[in-house]
N, C-alpha and C positions, 0 to 999 in steps of 0.2 A: 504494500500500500504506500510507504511510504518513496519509494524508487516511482511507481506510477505519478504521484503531486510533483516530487520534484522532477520531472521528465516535464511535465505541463508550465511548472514553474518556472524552469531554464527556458523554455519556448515563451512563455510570456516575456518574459525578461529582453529576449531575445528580442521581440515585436517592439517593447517599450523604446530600447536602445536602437531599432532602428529608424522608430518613428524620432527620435530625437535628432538622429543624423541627416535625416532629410529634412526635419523644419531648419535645421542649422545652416542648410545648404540655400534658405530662402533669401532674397534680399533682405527686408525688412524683417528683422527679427523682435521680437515683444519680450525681452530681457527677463519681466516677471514671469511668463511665460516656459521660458527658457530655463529659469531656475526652479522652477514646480517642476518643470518635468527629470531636472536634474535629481533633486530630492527625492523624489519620485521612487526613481531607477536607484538611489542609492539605500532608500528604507525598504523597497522589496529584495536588494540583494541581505540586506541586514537582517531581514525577515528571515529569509532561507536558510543563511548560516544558524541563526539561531535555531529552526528545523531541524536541523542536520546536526547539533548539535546534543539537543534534546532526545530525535531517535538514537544516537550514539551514546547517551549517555542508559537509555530505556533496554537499548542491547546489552551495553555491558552489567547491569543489573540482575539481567536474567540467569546470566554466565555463572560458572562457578570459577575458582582461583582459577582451576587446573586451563581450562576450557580460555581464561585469557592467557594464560601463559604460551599455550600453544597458538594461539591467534599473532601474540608478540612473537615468537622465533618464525612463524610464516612470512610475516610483514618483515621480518629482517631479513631473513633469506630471500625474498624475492627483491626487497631493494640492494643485495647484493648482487644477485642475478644482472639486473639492469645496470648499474655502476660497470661490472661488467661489459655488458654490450656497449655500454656509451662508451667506455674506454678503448674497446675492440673498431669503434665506427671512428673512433678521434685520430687513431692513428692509421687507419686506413685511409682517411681523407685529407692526412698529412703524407701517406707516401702517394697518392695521387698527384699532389701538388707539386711533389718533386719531380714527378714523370711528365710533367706538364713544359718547366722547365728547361 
């Protein structure tokens, strides 16, 4: 449920920010205007986090120790995984540069 609001969420968000970009693009712009719609887009993103927040904290409650411990050595093994790969892509596209050369 909560993965479905925020899918809707981000697409709202998305609409807001882009109707912001396009009245920006108008000649005559209405400053008060402008900053409503700024505050706007910045309370629905503060909304979210806070969402996002709140289910993450409603998760971890349910959990027992073991159940986050194991959650914690996932999250770090896969962000070692990817450290990995970025470091594997970095130095590839450093010996690129040199064959370029």
């Amino acid at each position: 449920m909560f993965q479905e609001a925020n899918i809707r969420a981000n697409a709202d968000l998305k609409i807001q920010e882009m109707k912001l970009k396009s009245y920006i693009k108008k000649d005559n712009i209405d400053r008060k205007k402008m900053e409503k719609m700024i505050r706007d887009i910045a309370k629905f993103k503060t909304d979210m986090q806070i969402d996002r927040m709140n289910y993450l904290l409603d998760v971890r409650n349910v959990l027992t120790p073991e159940q986050i411990k194991k959650i914690e050595a996932l999250k770090k093994e896969k962000r070692q995984k990817w450290m990995k790969k970025r470091k594997a892509r970095s130095s590839e596209r450093r010996y690129d540069r040199k064959q370029r050369y």
